[in-house]
Z-matrix of the N, CA and C atoms (Angstrom, degrees):
N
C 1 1.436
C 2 1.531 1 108.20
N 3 1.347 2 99.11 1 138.93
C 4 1.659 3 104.98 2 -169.75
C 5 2.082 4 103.32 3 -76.56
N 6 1.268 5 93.48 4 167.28
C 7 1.460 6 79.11 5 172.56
C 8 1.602 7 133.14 6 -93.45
N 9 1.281 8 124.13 7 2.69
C 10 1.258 9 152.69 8 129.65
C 11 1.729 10 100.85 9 -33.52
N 12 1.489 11 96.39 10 -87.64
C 13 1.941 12 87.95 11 169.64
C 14 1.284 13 103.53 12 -21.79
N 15 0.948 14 116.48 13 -90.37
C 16 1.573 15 135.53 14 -158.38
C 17 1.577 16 105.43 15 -24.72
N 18 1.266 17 97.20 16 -64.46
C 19 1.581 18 98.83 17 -162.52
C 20 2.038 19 110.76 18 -68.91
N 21 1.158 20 92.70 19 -16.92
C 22 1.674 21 90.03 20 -176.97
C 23 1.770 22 96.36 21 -90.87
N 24 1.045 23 116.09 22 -26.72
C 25 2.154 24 108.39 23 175.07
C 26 1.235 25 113.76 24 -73.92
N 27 1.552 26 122.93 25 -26.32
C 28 0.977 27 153.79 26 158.87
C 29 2.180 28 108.67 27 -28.55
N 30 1.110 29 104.26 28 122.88
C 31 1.750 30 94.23 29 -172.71
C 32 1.681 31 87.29 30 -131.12
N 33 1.131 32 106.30 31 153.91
C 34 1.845 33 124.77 32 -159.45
C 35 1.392 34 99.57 33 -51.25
N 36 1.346 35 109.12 34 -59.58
C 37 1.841 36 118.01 35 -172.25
C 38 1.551 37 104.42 36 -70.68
N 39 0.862 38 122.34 37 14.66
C 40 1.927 39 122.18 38 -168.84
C 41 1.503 40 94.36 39 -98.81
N 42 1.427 41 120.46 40 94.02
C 43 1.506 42 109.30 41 -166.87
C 44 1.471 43 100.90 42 -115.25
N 45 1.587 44 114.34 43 -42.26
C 46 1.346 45 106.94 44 159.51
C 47 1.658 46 133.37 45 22.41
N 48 1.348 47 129.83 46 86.20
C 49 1.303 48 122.11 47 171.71
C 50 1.708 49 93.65 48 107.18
N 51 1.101 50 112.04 49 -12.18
C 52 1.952 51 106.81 50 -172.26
C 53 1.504 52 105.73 51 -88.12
N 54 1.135 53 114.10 52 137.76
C 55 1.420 54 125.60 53 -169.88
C 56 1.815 55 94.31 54 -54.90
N 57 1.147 56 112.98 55 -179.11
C 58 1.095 57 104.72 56 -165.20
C 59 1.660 58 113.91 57 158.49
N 60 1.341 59 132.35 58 131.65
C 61 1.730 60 119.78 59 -163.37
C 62 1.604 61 89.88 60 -110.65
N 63 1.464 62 90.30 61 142.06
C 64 1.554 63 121.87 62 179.87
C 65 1.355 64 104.69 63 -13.21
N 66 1.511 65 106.91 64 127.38
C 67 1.628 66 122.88 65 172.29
C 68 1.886 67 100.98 66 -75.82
N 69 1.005 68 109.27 67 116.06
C 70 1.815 69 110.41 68 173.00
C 71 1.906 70 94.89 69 -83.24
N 72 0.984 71 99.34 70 122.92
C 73 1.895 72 133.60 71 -179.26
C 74 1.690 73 83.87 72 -85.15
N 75 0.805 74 142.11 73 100.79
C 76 1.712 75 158.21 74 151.10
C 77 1.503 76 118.28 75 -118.96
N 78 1.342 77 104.37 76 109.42
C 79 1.541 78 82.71 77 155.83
C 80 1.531 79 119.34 78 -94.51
N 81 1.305 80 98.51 79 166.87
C 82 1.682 81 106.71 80 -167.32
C 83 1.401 82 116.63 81 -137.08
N 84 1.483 83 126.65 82 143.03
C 85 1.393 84 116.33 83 -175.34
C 86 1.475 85 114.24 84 -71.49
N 87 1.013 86 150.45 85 157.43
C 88 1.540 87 136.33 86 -175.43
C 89 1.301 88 100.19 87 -123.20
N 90 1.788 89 113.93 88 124.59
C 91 1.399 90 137.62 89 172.46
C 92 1.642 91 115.37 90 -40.18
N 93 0.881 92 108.10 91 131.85
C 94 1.161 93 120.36 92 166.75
C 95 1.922 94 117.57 93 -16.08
N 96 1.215 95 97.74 94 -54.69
C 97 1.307 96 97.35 95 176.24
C 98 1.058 97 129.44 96 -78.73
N 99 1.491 98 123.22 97 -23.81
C 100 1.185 99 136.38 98 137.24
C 101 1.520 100 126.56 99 -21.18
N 102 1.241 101 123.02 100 -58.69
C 103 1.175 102 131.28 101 167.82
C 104 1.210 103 115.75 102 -60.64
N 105 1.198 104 126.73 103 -56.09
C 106 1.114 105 146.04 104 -170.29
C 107 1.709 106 106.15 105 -51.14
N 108 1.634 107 105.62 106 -49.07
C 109 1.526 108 106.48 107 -174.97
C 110 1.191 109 103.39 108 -82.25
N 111 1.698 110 140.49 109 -11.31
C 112 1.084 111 131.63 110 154.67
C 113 1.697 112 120.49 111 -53.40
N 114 1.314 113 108.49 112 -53.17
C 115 1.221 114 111.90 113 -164.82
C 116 1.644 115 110.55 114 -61.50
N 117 1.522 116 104.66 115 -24.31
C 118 1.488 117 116.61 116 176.09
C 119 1.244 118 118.17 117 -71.25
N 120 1.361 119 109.67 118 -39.12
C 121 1.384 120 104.39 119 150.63
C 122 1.516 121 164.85 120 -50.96
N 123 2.056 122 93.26 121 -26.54
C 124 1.289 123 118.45 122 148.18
C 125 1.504 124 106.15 123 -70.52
N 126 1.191 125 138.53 124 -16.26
C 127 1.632 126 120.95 125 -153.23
C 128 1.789 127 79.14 126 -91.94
N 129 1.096 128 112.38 127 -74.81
C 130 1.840 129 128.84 128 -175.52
C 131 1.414 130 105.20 129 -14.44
N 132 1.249 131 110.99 130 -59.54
C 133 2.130 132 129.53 131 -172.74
C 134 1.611 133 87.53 132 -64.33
N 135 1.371 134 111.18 133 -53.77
C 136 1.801 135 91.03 134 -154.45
C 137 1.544 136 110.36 135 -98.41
N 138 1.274 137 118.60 136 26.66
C 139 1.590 138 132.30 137 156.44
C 140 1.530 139 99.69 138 -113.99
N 141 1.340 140 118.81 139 -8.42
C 142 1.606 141 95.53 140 173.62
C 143 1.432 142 112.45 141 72.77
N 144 1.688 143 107.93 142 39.78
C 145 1.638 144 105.92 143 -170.18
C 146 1.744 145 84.72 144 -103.90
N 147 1.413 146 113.08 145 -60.84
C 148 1.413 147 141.41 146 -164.47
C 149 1.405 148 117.94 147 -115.83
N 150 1.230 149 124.64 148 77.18
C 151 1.844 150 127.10 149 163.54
C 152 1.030 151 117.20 150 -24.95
N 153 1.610 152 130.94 151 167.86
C 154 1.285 153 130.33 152 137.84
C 155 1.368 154 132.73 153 -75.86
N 156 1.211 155 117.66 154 7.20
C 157 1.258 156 146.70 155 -174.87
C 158 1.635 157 96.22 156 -94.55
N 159 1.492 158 117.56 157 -51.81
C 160 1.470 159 119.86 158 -173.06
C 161 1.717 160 111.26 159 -68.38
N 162 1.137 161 84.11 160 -37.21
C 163 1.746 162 95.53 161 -171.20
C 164 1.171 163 117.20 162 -78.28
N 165 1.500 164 121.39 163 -13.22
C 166 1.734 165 121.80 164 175.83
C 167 1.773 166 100.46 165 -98.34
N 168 1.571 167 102.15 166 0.85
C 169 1.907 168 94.52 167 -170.64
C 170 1.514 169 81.35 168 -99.89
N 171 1.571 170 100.68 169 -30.76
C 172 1.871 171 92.01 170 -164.29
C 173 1.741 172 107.23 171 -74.86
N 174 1.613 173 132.64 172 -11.49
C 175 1.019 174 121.29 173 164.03
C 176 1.259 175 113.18 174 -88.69
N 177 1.197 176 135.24 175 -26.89
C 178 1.048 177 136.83 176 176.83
C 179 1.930 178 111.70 177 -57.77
N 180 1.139 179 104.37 178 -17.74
C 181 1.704 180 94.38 179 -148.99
C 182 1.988 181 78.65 180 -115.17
N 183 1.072 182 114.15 181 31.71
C 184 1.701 183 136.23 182 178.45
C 185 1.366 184 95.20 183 -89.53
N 186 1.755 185 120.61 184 -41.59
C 187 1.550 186 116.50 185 -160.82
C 188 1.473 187 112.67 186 73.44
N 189 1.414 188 110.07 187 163.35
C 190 1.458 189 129.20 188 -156.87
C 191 1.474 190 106.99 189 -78.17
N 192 1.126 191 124.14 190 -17.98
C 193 1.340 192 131.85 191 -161.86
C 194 1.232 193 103.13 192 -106.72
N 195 1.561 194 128.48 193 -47.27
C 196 1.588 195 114.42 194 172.61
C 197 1.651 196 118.40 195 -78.85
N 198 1.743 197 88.17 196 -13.76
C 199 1.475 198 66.98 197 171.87
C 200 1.635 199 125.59 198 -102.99
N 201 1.040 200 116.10 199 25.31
C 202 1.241 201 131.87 200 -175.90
C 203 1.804 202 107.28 201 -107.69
N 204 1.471 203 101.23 202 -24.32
C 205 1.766 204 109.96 203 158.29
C 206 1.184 205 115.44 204 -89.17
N 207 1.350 206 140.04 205 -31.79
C 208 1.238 207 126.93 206 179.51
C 209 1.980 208 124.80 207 -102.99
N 210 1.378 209 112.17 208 135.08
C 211 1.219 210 121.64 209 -174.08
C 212 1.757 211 122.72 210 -46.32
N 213 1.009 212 136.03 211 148.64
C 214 1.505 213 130.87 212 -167.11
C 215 1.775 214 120.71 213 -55.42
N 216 1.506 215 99.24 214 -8.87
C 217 1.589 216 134.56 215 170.81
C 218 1.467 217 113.81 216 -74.17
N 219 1.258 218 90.05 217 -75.88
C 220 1.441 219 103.06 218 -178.84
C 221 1.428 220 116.82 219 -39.05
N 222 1.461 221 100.84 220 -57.71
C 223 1.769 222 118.41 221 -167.82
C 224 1.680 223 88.50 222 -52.08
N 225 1.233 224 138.39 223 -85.88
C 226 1.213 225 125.24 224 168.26
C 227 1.652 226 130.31 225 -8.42
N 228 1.023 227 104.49 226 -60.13
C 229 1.682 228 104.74 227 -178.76
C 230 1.767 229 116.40 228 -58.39
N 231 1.888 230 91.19 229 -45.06
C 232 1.709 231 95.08 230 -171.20
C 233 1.982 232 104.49 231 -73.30
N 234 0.931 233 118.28 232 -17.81
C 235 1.765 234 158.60 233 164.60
C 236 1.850 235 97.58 234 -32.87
N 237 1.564 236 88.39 235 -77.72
C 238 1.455 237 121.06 236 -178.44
C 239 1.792 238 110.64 237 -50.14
N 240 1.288 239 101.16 238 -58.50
C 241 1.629 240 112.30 239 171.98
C 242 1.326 241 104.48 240 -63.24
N 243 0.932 242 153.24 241 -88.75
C 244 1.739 243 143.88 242 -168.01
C 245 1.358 244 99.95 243 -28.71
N 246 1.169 245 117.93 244 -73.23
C 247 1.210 246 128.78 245 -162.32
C 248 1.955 247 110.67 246 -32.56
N 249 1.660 248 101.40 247 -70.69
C 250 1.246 249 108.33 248 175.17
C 251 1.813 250 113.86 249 -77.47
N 252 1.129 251 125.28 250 6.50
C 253 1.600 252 131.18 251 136.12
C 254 1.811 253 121.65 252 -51.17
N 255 1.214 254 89.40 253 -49.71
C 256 1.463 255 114.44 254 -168.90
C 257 1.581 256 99.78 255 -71.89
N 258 1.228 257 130.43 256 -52.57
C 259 1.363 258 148.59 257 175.00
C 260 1.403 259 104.39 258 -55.03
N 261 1.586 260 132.00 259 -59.98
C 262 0.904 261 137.31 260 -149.56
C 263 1.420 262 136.76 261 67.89
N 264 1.250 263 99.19 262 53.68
C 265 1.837 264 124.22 263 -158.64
C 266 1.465 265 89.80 264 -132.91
N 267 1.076 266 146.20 265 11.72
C 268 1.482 267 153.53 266 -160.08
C 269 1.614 268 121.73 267 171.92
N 270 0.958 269 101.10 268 123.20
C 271 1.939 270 96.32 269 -177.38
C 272 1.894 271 96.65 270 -118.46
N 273 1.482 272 89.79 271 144.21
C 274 1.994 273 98.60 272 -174.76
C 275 1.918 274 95.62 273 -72.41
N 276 1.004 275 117.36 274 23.85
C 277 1.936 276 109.24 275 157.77
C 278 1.353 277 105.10 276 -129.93
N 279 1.565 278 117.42 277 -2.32
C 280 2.004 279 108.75 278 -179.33
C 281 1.732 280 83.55 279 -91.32
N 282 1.762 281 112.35 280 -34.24
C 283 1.471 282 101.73 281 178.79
C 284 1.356 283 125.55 282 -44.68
N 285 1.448 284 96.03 283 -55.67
C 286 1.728 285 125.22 284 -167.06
C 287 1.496 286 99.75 285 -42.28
N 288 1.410 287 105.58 286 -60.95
C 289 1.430 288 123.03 287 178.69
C 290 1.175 289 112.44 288 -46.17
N 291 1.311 290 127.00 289 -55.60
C 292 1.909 291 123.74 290 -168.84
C 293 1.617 292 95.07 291 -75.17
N 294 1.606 293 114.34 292 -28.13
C 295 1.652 294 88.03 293 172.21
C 296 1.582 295 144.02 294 -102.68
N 297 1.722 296 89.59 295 22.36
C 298 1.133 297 110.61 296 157.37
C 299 1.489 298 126.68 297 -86.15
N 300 1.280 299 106.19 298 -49.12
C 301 1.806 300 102.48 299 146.55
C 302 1.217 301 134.08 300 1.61
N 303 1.725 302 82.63 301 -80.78
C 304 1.384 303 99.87 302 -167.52
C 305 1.509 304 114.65 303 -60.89
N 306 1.612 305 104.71 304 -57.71
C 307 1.228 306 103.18 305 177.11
C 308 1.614 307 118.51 306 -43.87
N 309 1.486 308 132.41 307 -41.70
C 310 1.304 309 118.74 308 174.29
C 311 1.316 310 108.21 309 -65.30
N 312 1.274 311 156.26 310 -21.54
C 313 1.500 312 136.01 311 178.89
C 314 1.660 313 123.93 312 -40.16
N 315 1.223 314 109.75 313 136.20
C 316 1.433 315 95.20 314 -171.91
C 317 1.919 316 99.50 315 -80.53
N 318 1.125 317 101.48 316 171.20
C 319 1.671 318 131.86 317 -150.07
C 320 1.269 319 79.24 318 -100.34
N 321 1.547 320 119.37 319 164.16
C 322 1.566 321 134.80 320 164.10
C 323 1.602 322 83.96 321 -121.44
């Protein structure tokens, strides 16, 4: 395979074989929201809104560059939004709106 091939079969998260400095093996407690966007993720799959099939095309189709800025969370969430953009089960100003909300809630 030419390297042209290569680079177009090639998908953003496919890092495999790329140079790259030591992976640190940590485990870590995961934030609140973290969880949270997991669990949303079970809700999406088991209503049949959002696959796991959708959600590895929908990070994938993020590109190499955001996903190399955003956390293994994140990529999911921004993932999540296209996706139901794309669907039309969510519009980026009903978003805007719920995350203005949120952000005003007061803090404990």
């Amino acid at each position: 395979m030419s390297q042209s091939e290569h680079l177009l079969r090639k998908l953003p998260n496919d890092i495999g074989g790329v140079p790259a400095d030591r992976i640190e093996r940590t485990d870590h407690v995961l934030e609140p929201w973290e969880k949270r966007c997991h669990a949303l993720a079970d809700v999406l799959d088991f209503h049949k809104i959002i696959s796991t099939e959708e959600k590895r095309r929908g990070v994938e189709s993020l590109g190499a560059e955001l996903i190399g800025q955003l956390t293994y969370y994140e990529r999911w969430v921004v993932a999540f939004a296209n996706i139901l953009f794309q669907k039309a089960i969510l519009t980026p100003d009903e978003l805007a709106k719920k995350m203005d909300q949120v952000e005003r809630r007061p803090t404990e």
